[in-house]
SEKOLDO-112625 format. One record per residue: x, y, z of N, C-alpha, C, O, CB in turn; residue in one letter. Coordinates in steps of 0.02 Angstrom, whole numbers, padded with zeros to 5 digits, always signed. Glycine has a CB too. Example, Ala and Ser with C-alpha at 12.3 -4.5 7.8 and 13.67 -1.06 7.14 Angstrom:
residues 2
+00660-00284+00390+00615-00225+00390+00660-00165+00390+00712-00166+00423+00565-00224+00452a;+00642-00112+00354+00684-00053+00357+00645+00002+00394+00670+00057+00402+00704-00030+00286s;
END
This chain:
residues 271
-00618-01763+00101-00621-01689+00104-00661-01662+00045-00650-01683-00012-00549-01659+00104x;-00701-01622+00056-00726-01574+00025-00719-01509-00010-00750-01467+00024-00748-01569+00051x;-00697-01485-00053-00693-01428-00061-00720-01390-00110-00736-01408-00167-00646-01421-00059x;-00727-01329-00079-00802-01257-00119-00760-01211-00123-00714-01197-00084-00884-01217-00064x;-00776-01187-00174-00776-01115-00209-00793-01055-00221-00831-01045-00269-00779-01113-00237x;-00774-01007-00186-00828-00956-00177-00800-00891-00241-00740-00887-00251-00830-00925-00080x;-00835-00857-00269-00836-00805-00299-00835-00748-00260-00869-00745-00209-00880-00807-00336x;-00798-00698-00279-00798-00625-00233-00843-00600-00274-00837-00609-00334-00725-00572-00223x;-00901-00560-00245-00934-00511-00257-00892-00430-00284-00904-00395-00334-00972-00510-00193x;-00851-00422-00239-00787-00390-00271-00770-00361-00324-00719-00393-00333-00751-00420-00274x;-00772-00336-00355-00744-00300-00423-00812-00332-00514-00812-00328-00575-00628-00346-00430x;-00866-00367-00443-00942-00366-00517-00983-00327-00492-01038-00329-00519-00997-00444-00538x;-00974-00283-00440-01027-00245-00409-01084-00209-00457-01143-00198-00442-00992-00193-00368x;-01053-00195-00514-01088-00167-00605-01139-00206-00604-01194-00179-00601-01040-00184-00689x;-01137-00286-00607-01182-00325-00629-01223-00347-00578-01210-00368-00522-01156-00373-00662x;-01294-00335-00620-01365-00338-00585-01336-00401-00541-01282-00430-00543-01445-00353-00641x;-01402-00411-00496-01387-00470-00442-01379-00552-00469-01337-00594-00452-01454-00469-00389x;-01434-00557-00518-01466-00610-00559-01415-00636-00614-01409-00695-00630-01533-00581-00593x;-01381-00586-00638-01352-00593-00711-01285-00622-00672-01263-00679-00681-01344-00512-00769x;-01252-00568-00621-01192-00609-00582-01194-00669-00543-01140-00698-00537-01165-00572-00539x;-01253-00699-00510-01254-00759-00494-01267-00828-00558-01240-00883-00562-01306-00752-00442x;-01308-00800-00593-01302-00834-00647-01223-00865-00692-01217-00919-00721-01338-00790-00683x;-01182-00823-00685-01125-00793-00717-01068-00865-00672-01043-00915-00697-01111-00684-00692x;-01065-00841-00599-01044-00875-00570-01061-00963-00548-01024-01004-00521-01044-00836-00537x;-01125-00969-00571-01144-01035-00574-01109-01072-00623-01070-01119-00615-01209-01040-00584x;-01133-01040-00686-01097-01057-00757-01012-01067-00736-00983-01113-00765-01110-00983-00821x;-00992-01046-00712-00904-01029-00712-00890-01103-00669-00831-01121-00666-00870-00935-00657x;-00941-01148-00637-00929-01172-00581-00898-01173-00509-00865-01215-00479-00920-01196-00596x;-00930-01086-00483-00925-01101-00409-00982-01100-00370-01038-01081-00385-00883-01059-00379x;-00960-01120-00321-01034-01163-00270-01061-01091-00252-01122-01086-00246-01010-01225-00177x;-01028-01045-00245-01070-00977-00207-01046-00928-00210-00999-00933-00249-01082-00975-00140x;-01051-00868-00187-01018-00808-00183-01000-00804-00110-01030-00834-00065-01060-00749-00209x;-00937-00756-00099-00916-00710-00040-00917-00643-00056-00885-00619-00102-00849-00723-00016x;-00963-00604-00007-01005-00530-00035-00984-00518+00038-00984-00557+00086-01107-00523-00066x;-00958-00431+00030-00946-00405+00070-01010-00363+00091-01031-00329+00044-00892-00380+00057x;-01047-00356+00152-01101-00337+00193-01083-00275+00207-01046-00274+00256-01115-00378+00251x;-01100-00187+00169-01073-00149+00222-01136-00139+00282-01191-00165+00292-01043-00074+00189x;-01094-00087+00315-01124-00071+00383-01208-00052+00370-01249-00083+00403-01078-00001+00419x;-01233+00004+00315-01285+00009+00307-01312-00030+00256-01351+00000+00220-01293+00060+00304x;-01303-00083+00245-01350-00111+00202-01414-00146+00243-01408-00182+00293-01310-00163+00157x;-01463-00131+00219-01532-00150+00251-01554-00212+00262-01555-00252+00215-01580-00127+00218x;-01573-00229+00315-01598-00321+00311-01658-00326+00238-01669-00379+00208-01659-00353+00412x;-01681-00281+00226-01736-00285+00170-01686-00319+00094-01690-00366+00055-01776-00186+00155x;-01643-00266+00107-01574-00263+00033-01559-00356+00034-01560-00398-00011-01463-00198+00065x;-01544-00361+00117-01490-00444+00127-01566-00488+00103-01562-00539+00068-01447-00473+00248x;-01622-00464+00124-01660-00520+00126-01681-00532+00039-01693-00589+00018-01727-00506+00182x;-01684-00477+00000-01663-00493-00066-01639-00509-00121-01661-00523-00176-01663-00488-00075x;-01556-00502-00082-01519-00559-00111-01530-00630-00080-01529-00669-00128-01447-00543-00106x;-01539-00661-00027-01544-00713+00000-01576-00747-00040-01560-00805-00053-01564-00710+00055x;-01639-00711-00072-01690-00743-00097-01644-00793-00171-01636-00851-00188-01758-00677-00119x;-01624-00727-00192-01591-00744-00242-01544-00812-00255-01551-00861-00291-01560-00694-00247x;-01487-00790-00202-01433-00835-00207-01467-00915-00185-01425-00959-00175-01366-00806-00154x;-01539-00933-00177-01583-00990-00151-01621-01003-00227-01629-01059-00250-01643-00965-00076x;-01639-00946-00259-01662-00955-00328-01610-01011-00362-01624-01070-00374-01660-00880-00369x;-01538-00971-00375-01497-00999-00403-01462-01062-00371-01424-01093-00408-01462-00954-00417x;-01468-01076-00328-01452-01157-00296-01371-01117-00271-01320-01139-00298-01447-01251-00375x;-01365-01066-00225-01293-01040-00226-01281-01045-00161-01333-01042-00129-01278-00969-00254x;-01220-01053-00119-01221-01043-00055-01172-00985-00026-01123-00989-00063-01208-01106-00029x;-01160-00932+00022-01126-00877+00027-01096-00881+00084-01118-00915+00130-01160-00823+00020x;-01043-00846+00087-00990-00817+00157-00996-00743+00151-00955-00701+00133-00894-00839+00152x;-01049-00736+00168-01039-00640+00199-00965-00631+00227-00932-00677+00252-01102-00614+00284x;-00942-00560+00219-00877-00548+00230-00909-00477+00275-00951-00434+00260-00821-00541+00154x;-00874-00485+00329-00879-00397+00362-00808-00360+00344-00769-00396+00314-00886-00393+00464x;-00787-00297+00357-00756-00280+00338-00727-00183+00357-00679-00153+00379-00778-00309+00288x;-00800-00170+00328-00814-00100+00344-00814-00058+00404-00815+00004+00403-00864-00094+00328x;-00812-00098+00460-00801-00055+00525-00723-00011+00538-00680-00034+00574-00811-00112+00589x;-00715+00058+00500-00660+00083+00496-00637+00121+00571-00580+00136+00587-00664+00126+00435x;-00707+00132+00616-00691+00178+00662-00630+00189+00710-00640+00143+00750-00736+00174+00694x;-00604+00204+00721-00532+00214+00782-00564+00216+00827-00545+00166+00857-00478+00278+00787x;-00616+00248+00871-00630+00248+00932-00656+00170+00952-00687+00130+00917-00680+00306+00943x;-00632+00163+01015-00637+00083+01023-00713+00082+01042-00750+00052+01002-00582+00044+01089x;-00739+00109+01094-00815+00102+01103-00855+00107+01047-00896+00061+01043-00840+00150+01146x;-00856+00150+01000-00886+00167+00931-00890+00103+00889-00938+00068+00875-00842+00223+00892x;-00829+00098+00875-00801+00036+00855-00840-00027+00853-00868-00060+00809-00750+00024+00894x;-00831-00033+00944-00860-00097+00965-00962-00110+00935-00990-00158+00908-00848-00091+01063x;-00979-00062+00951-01034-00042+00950-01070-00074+00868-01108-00121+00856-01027+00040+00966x;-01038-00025+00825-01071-00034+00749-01040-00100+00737-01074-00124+00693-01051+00029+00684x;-00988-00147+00754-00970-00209+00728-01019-00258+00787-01024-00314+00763-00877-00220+00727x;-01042-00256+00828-01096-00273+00882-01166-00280+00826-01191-00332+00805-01103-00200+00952x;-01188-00197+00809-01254-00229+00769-01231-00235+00701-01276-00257+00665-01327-00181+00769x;-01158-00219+00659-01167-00273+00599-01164-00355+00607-01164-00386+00554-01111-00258+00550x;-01162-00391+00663-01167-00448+00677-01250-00472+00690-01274-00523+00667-01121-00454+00731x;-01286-00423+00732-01357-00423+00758-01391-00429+00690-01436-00469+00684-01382-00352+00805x;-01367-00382+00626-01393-00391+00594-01414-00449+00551-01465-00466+00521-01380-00358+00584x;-01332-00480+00563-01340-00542+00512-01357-00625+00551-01346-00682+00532-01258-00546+00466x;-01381-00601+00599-01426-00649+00621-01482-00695+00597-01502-00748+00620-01447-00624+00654x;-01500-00665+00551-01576-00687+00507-01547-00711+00441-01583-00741+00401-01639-00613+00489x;-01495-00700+00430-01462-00736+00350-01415-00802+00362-01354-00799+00362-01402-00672+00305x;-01448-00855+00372-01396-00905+00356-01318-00921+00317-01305-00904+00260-01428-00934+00333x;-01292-00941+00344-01243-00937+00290-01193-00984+00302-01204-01015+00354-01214-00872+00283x;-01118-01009+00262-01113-01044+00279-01049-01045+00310-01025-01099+00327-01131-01074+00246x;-01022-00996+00319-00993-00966+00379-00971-00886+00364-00980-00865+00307-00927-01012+00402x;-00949-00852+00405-00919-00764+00374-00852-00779+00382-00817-00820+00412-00941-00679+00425x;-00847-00733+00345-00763-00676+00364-00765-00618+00373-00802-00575+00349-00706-00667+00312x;-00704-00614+00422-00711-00561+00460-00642-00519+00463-00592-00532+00496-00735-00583+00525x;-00651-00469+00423-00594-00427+00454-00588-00382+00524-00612-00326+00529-00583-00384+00406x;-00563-00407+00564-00596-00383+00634-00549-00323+00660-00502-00308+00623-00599-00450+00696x;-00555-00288+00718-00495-00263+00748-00475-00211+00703-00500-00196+00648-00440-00316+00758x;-00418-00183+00740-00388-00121+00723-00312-00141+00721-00293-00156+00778-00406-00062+00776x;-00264-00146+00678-00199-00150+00700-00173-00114+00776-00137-00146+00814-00163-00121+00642x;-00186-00075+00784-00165-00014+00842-00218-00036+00892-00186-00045+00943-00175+00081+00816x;-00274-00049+00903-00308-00067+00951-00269-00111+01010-00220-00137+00984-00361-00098+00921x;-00275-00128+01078-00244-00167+01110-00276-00233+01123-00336-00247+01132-00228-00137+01160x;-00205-00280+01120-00233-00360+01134-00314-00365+01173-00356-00402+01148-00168-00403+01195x;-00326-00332+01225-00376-00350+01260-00442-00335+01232-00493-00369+01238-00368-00326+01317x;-00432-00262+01191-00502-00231+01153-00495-00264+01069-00537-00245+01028-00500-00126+01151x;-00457-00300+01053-00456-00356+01009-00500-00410+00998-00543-00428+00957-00412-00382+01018x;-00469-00432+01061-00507-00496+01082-00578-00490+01097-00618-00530+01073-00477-00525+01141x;-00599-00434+01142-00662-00410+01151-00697-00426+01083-00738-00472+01086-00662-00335+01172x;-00687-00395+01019-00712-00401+00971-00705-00467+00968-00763-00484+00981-00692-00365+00925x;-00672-00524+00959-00675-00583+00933-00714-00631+00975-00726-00689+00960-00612-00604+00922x;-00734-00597+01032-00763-00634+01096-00856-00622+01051-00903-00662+01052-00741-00576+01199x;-00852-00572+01027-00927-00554+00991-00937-00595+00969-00991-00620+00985-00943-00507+00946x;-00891-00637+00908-00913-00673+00857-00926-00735+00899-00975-00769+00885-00864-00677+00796x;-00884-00754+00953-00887-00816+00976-00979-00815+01012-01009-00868+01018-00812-00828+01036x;-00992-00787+01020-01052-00771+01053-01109-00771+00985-01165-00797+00988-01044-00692+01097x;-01088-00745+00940-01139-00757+00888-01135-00822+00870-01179-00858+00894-01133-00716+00828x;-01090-00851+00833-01078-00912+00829-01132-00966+00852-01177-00994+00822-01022-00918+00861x;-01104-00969+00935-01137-00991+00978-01212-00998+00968-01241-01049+00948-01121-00960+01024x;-01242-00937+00987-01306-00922+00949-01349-00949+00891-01408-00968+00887-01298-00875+00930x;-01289-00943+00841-01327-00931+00765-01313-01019+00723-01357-01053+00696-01270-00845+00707x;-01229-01039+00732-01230-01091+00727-01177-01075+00682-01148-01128+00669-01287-01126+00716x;-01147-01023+00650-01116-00994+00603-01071-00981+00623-01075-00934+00663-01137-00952+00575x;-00997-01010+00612-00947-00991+00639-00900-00932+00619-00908-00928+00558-00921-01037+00640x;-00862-00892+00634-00846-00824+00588-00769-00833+00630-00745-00845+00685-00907-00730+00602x;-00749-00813+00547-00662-00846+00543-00638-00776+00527-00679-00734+00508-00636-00917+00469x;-00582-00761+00533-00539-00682+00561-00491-00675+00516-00440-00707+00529-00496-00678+00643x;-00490-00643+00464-00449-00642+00404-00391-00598+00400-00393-00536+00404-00488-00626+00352x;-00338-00633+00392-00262-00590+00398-00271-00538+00353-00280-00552+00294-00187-00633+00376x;-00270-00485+00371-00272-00444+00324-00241-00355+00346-00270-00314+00381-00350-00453+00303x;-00198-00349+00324-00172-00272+00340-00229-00209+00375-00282-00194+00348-00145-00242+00261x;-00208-00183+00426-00241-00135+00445-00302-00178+00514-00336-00143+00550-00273-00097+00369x;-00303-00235+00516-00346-00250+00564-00319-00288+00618-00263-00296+00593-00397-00281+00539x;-00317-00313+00667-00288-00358+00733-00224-00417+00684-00164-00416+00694-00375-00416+00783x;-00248-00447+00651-00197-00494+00607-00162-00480+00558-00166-00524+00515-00222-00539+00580x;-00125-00433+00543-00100-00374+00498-00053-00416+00458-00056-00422+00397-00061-00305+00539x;+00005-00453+00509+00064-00465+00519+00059-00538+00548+00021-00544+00596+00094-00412+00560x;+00099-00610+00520+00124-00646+00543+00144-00665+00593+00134-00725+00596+00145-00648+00526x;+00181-00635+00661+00194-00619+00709+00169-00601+00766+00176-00619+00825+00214-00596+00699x;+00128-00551+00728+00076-00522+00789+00006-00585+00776-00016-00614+00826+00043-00413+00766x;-00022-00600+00709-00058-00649+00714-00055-00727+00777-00095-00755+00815-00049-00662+00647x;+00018-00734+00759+00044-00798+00786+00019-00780+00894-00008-00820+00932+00159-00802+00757x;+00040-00712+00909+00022-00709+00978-00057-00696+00986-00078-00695+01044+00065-00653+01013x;-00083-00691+00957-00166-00696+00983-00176-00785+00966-00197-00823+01010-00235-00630+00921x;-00163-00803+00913-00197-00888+00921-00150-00914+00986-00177-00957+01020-00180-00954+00832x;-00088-00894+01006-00069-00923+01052-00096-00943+01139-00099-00991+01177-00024-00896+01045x;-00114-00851+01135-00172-00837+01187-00232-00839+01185-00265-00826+01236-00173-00792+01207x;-00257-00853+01130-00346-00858+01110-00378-00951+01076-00419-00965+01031-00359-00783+01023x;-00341-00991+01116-00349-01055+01061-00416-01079+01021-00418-01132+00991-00332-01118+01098x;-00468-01035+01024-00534-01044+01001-00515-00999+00945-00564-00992+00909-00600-01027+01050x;-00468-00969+00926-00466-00924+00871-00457-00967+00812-00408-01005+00807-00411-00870+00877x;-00514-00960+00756-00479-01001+00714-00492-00934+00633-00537-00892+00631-00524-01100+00714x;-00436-00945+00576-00436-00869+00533-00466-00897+00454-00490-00950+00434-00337-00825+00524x;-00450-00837+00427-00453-00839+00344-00379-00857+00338-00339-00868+00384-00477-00757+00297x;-00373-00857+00300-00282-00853+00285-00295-00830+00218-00338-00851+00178-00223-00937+00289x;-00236-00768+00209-00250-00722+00177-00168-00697+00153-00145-00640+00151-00300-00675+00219x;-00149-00734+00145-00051-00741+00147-00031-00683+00123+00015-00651+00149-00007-00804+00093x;-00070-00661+00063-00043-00606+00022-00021-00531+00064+00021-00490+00047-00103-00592-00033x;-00058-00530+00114-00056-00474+00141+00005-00485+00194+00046-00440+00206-00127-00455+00169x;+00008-00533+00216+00074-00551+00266+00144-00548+00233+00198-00527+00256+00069-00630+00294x;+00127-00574+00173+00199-00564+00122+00230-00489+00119+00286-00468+00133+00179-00582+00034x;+00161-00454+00093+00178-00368+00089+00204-00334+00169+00255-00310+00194+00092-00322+00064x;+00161-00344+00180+00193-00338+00266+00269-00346+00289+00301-00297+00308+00160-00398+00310x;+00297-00418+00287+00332-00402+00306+00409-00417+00255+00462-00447+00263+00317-00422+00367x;+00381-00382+00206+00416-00378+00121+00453-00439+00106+00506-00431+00076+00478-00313+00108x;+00433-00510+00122+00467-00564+00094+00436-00614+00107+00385-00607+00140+00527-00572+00110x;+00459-00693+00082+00376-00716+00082+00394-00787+00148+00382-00847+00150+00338-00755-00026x;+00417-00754+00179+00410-00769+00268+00437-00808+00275+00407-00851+00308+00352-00785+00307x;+00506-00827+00253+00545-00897+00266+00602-00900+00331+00644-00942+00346+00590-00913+00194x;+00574-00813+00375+00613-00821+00432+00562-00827+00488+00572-00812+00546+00664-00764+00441x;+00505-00852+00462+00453-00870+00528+00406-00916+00499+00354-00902+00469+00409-00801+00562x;+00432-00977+00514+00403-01029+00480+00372-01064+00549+00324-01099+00533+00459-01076+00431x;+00383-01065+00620+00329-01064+00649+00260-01020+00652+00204-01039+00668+00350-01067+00690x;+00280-00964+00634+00222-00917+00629+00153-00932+00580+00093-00923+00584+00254-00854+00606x;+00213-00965+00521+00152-00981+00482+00111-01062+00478+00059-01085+00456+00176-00961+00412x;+00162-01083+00510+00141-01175+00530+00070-01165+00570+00016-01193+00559+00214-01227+00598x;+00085-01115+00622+00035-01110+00673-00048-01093+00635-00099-01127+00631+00064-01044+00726x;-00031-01034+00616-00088-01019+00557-00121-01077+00523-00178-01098+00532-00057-00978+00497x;-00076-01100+00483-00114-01163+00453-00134-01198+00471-00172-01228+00434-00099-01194+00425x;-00123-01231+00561-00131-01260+00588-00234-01246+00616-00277-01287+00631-00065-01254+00624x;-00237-01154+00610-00304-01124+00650-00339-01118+00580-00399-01112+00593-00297-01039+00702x;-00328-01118+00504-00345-01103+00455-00409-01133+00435-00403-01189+00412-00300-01113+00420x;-00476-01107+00439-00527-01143+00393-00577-01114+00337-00635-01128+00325-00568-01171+00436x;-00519-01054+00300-00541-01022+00236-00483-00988+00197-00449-00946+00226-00595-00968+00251x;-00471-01002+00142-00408-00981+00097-00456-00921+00058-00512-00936+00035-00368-01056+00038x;-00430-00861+00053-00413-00810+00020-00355-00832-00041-00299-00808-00030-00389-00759+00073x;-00359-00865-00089-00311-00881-00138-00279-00798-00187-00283-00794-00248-00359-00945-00192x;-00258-00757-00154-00221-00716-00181-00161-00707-00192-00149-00663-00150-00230-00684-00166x;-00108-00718-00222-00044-00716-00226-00016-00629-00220-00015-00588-00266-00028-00756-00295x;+00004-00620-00153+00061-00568-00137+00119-00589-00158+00135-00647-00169+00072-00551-00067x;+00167-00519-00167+00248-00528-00183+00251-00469-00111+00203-00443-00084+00289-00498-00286x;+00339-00458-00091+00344-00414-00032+00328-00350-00061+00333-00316-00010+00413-00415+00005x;+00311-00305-00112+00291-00267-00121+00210-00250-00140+00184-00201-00166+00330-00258-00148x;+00196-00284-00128+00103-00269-00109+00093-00328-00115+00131-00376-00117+00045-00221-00161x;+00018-00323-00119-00028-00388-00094-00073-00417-00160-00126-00448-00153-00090-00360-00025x;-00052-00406-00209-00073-00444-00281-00042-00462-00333-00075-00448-00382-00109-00417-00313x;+00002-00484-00345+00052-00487-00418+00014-00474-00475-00033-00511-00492+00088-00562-00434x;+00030-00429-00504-00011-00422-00597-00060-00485-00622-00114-00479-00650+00063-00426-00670x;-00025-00548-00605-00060-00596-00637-00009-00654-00643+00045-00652-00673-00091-00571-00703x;-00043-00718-00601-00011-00767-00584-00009-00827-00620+00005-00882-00596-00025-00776-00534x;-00030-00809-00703-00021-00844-00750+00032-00838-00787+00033-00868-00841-00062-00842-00779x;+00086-00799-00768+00157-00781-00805+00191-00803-00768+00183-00810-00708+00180-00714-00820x;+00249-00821-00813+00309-00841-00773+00359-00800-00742+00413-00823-00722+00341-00878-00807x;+00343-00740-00738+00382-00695-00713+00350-00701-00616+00389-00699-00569+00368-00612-00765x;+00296-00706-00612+00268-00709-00555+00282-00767-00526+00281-00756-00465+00208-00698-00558x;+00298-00838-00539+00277-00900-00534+00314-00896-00453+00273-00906-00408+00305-00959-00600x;+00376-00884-00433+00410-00883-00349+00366-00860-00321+00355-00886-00267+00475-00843-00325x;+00334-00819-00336+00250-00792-00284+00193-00844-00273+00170-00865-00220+00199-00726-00328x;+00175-00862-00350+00137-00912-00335+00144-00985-00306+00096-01022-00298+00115-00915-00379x;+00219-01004-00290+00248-01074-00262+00229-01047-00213+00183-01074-00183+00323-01107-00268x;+00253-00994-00189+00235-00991-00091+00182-01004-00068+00168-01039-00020+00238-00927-00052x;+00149-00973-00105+00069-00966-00097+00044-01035-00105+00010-01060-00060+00031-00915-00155x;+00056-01064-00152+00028-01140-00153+00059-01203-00093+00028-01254-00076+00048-01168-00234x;+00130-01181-00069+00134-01219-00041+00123-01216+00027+00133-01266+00060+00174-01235-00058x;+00102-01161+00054+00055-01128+00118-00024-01176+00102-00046-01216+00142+00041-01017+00105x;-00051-01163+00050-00126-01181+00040-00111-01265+00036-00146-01302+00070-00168-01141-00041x;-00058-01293-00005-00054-01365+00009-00071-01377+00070-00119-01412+00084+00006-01394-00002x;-00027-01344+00120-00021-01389+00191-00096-01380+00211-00130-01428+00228+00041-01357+00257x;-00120-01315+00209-00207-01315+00224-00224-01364+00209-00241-01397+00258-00257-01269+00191x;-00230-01395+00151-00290-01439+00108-00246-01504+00138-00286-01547+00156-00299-01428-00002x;-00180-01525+00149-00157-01598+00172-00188-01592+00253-00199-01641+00288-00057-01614+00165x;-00198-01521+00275-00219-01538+00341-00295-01562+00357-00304-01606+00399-00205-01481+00379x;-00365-01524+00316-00412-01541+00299-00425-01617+00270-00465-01654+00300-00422-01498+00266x;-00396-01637+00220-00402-01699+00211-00391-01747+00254-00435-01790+00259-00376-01710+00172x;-00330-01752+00296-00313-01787+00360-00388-01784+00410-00406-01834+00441-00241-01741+00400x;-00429-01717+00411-00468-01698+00458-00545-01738+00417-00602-01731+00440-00462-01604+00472x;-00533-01768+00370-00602-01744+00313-00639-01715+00340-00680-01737+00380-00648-01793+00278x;-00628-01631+00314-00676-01573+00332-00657-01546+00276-00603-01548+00247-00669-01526+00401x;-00740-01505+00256-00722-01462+00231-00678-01404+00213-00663-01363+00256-00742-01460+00237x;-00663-01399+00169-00599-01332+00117-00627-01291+00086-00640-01310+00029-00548-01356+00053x;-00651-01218+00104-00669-01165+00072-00623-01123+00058-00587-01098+00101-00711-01138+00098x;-00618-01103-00027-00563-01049-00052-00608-01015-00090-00650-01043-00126-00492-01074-00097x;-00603-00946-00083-00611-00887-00117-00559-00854-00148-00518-00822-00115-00636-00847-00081x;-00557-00860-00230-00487-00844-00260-00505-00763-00256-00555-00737-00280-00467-00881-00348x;-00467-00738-00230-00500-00650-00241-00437-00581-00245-00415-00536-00210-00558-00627-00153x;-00424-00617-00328-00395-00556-00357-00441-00512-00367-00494-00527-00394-00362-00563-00415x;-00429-00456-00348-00478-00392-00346-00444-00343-00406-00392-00343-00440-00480-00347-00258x;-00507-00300-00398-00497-00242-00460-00455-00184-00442-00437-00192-00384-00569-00207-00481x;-00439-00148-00458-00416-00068-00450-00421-00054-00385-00482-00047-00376-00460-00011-00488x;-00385-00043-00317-00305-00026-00335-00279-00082-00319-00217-00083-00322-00264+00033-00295x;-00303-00127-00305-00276-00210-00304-00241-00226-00383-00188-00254-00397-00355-00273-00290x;-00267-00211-00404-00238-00213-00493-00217-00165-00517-00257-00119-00526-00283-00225-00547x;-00140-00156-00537-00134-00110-00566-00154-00079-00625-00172-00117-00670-00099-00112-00564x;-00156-00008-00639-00192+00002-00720-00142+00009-00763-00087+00005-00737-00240+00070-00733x;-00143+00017-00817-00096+00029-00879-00115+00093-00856-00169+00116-00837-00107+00000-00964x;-00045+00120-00864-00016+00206-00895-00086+00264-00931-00101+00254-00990+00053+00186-00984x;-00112+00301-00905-00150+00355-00934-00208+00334-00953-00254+00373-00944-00122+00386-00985x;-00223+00272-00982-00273+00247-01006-00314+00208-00939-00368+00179-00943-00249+00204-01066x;-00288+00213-00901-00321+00183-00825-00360+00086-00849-00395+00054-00809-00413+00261-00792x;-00344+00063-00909-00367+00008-00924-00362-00042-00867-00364-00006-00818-00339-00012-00980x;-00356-00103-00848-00343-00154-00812-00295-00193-00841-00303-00214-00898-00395-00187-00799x;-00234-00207-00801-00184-00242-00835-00202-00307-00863-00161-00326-00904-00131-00250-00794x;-00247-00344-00853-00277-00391-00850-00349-00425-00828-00379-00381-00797-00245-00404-00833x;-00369-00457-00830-00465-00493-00826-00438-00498-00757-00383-00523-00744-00505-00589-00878x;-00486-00468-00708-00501-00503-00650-00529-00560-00651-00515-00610-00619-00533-00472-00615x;-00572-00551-00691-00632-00621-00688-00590-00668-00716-00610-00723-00697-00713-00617-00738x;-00551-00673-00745-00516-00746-00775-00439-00752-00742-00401-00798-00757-00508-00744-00873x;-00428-00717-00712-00387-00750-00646-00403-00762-00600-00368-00801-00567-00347-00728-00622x;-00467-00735-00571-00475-00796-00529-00522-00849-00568-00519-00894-00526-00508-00776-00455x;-00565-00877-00622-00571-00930-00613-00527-00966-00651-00544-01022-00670-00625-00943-00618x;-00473-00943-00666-00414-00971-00672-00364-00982-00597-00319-01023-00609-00382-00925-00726x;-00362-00962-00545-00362-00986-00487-00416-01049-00461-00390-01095-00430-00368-00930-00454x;-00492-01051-00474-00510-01087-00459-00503-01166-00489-00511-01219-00459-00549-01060-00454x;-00487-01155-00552-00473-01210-00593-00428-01265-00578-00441-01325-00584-00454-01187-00646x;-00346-01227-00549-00297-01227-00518-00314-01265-00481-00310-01325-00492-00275-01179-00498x;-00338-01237-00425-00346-01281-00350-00405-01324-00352-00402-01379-00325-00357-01232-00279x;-00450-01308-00377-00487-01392-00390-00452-01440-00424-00440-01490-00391-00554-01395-00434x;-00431-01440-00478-00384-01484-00513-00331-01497-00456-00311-01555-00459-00352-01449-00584x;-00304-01463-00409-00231-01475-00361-00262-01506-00309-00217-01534-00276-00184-01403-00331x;-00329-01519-00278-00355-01538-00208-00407-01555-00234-00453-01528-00205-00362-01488-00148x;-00433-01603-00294-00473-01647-00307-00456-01723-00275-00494-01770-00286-00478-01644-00377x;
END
């Protein structure tokens, strides 16, 4: 088994293109995961591309941005943010897809897109649990892979924890199943009250971070069994993912050194 490291684009958006890939090479991860919005220009993608090829880097575009409620609308702008990324190689996406509230069938519709790009492009695009989109929830996740068996996700635990405020030890098929469709870790540690703990280098946090690791174990014992590749993106994020200190709006803590203090972690744990 293999396993890569991706950097979130996420909370360095400040830093020029050059200086942050640079940054992230040095830190030792293989590439970035950059979120694509809806208007960014193939001119914009084709200039970072250049880049992240300068620097010997490899990327997981993330979609994300399609907020619309109307389902046709909807369908439409997540249709050509896919058209668009046709011309950028990569070495696979994530996708926050769907609408929580949307129905099973106009769900799937969307996930039927990617399967079609895929197809196409060669790039497979994996469906990331994540609040507010088709995979919100544990539960509801578990009935689309049941009925969709080509579905395969991000796993993104943190958000499932907050969801359904505990860290899921009364649906342990729900999450077997997941791990079972899993071929990208989101390494974020949720507690049942949101979807980031302060910082998972204290021992006040550490029952958050066992869950979390022992969800991502079974990933990585299942990959190795498979020898296939293991892609994790540690992606503690900035503000409001992080809380601030009191009045001074500071950051309770380095984003940037928890996660590559996450990455350190799990290479050292799945070397």
């Amino acid at each position: 088994m293999d396993v890569k490291f991706f950097c979130p684009r996420w909370g360095c958006e400040h830093l020029p293109w050059n200086e942050y890939l640079q940054k992230i090479k040095a830190a030792g991860y293989n590439g970035m995961e950059c979120a694509i919005p809806n208007d960014m220009t193939r001119e914009e993608l084709s200039e970072v591309w250049e880049k992240l090829g300068k620097h010997g880097l490899e990327v997981i575009p993330q979609h994300y941005a399609t907020y619309e409620a109307d389902f046709a609308k909807h369908h439409d702008i997540f249709a050509a943010w896919l058209d668009k990324m046709r011309s950028f190689p990569a070495l696979k996406i994530d996708c926050q897809t769907g609408k929580d509230f949307f129905t099973f069938e106009q769900n799937k519709t969307l996930i039927d897109l990617t399967v079609d790009f895929a197809n196409s492009t060669g790039v497979e695009v994996f469906h990331e649990t994540h609040r507010n989109k088709f995979a919100f929830a544990a539960h509801i996740t578990a009935e689309y892979l049941r009925q969709i068996p080509y579905l395969k996700i991000t796993l993104d635990a943190s958000h499932w924890v907050n969801v359904a405020e505990s860290y899921l030890e009364d649906q342990q098929e729900a999450m077997e199943l997941a791990i079972s469709r899993t071929e990208h870790i989101h390494a974020r540690v949720g507690y049942p009250e949101g979807p980031q703990v302060p910082d998972p280098r204290v021992p006040e946090w550490q029952e958050a971070v066992q869950h979390h690791l022992a969800w991502w174990d079974e990933v990585a014992k299942r990959k190795r069994q498979e020898n296939t590749l293991l892609t994790i993106t540690p992606e503690f994020g900035p503000y409001p993912y992080m809380v601030p200190l009191p009045f001074t709006q500071q950051p309770i803590t380095s984003q940037w050194d928890v996660n590559v203090y996450m990455m350190q972690l799990l290479r050292e744990r799945y070397a």
